[in-house]
C-alpha positions as CSV (number, residue, x, y, z in Angstrom):
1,X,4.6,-21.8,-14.7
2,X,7.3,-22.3,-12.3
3,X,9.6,-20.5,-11.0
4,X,13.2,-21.0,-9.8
5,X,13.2,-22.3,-6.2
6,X,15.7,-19.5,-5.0
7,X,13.9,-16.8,-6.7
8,X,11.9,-15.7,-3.1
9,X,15.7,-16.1,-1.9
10,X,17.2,-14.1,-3.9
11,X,14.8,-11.2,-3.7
12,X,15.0,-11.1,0.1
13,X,18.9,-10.8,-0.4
14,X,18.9,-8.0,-2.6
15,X,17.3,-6.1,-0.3
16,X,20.7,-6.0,1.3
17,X,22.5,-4.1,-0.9
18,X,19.6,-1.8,-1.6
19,X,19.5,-0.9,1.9
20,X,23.0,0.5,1.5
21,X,22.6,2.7,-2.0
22,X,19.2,4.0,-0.4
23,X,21.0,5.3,2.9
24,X,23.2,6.5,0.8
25,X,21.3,8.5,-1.4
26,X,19.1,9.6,1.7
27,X,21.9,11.5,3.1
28,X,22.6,12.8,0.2
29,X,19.5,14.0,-0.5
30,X,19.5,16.2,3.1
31,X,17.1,17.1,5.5
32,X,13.2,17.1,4.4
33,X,14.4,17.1,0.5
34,X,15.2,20.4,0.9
35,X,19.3,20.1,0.3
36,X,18.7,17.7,-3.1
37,X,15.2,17.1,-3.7
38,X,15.7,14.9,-6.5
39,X,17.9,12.3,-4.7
40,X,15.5,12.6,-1.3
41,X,13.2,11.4,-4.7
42,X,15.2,8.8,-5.4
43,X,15.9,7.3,-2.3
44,X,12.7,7.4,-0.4
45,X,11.1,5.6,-4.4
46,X,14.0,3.0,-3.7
47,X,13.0,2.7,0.2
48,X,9.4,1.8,-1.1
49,X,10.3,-0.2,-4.2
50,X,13.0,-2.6,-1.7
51,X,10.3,-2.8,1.5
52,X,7.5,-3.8,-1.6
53,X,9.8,-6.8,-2.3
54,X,9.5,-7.9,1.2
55,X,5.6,-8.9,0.4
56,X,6.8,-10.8,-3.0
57,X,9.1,-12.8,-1.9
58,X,6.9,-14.5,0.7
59,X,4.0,-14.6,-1.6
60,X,6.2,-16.5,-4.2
61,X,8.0,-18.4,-1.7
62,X,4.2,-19.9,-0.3
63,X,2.5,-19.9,-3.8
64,X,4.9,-22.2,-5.2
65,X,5.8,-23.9,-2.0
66,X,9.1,-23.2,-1.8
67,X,9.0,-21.6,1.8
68,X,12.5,-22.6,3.1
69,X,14.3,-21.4,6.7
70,X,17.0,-19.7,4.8
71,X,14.0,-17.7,4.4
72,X,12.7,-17.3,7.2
73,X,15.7,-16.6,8.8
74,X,17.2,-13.8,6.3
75,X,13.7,-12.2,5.3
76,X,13.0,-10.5,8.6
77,X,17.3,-9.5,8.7
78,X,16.8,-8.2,5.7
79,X,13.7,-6.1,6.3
80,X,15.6,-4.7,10.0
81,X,18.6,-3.9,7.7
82,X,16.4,-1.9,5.3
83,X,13.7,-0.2,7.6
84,X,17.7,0.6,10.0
85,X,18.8,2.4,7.7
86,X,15.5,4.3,6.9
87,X,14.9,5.1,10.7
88,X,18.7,5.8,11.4
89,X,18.8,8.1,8.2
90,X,16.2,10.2,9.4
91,X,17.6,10.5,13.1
92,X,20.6,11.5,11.5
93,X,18.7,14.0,9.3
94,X,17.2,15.1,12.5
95,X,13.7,14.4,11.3
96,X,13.1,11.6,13.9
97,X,14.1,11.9,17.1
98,X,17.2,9.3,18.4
99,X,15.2,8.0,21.3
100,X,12.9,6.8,19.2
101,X,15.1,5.0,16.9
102,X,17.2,3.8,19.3
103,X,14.0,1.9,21.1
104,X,12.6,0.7,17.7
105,X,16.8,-0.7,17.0
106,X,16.8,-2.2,20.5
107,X,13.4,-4.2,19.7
108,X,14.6,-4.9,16.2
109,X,18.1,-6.2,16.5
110,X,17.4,-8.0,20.2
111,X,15.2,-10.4,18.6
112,X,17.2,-11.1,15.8
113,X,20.2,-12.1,17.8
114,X,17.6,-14.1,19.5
115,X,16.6,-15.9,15.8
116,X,20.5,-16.7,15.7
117,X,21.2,-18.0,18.5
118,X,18.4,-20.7,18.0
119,X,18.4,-21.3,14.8
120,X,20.7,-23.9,15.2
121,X,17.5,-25.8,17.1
122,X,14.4,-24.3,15.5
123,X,13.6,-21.1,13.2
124,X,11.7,-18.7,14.5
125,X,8.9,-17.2,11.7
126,X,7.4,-13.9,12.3
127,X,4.0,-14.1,13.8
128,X,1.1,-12.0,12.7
129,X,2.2,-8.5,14.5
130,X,5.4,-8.8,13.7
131,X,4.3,-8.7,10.0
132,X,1.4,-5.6,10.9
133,X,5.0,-4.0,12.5
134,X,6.8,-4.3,9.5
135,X,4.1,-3.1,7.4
136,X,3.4,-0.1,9.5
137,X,7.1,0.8,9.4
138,X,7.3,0.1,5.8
139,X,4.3,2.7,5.2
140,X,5.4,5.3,8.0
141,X,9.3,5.4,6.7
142,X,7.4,5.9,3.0
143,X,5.6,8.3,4.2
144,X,8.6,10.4,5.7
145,X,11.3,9.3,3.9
146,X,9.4,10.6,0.1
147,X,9.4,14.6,0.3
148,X,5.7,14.9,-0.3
149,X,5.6,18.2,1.6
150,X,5.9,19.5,-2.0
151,X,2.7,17.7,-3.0
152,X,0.4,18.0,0.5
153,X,1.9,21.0,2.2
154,X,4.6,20.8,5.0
155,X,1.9,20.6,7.8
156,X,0.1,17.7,6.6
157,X,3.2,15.6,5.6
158,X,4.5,16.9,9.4
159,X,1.3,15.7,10.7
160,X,0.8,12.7,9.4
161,X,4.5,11.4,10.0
162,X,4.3,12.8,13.7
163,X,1.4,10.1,13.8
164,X,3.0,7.6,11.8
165,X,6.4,7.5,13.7
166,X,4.3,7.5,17.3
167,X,2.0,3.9,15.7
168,X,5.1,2.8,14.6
169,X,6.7,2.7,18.0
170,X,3.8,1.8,20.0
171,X,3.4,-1.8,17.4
172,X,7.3,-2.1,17.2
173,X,6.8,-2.1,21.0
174,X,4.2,-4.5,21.4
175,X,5.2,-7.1,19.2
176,X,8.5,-7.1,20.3
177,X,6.3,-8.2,24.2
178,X,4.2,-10.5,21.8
179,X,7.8,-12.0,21.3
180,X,8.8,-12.4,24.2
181,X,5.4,-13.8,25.7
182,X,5.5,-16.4,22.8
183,X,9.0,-18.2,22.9
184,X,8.7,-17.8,27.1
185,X,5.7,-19.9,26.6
186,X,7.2,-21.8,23.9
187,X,9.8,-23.2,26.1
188,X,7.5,-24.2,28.8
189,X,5.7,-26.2,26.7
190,X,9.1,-28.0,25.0
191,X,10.0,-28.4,29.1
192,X,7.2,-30.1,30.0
């Protein structure tokens, strides 16, 4: 069967305007789900449902080998767009703290300036922790985003988030170094 070749394309892009509608609706919703528990509902089931898409695009785009650097380039924007607004939602609902996001922002958004101002001479592709990072974000913004106090008990859901949000920073923080450490030896391999 195949497929359209802008199909892994297209998914990726949609994520963009998800991103908004869920931020949206996350604000809405309020603090913990308490304010509108059906929207906080809502939005963290879109969070999870737009951050799922992240893992079919690229498995269509290499199935069918149709990987392209359009691609490459706007899958991982897309996914910082999507998992910023998650994080920046929840700093705003005060249920992560600003420092945190801010660090996690810094990492995110440095090296996708970075991907942009090369691009024009070589796309860079996410290496292997930068796809565990995205992943454990993806599950750790589930995870607090969805108001499953009402199903495991605040403590639990408190607990486990607490945990979440601290793995999150720590791999956002070393693959952003693994980042680094690859395109500095990157380019002394191109110089030499």
């Amino acid at each position: 069967m195949a497929i359209p070749r802008q199909l892994p394309n297209a998914i990726t892009i949609a994520r963009i305007p998800l991103a908004v509608v869920f931020f949206v609706l996350l604000l809405l919703g309020g603090t913990y789900g308490f304010d509108d528990i059906t929207l906080r509902w809502v939005a963290g089931a879109l969070f999870v449902l737009a951050i799922s898409t992240d893992w079919v695009d690229g498995y269509l785009a290499r199935k069918y080998d149709i990987v392209s650097d359009f691609g490459k380039l706007w899958d991982p924007i897309a996914d910082k767009l999507l998992t910023g607004a998650g994080f920046v939602g929840l700093a705003i609902l005060a249920e992560w703290p600003w420092w945190v996001v801010i660090v996690i922002l810094v990492r995110e958004w440095g090296i996708t300036i970075h991907r942009f101002i090369v691009a024009s001479s070589h796309i860079v592709a996410a290496a292997w922790m930068g796809k565990v990072k995205t992943a454990l974000q993806g599950v750790a913004l589930g995870w607090c985003l969805l108001p499953l106090h009402v199903l495991v008990g605040f403590d639990v859901w408190t607990l486990v988030g607490a945990v979440l949000m601290w793995a999150t920073l720590a791999i956002t923080i070393l693959s952003g170094i693994d980042y680094v450490l690859a395109q500095i030896r990157g380019g002394k391999a191109s110089a030499r």
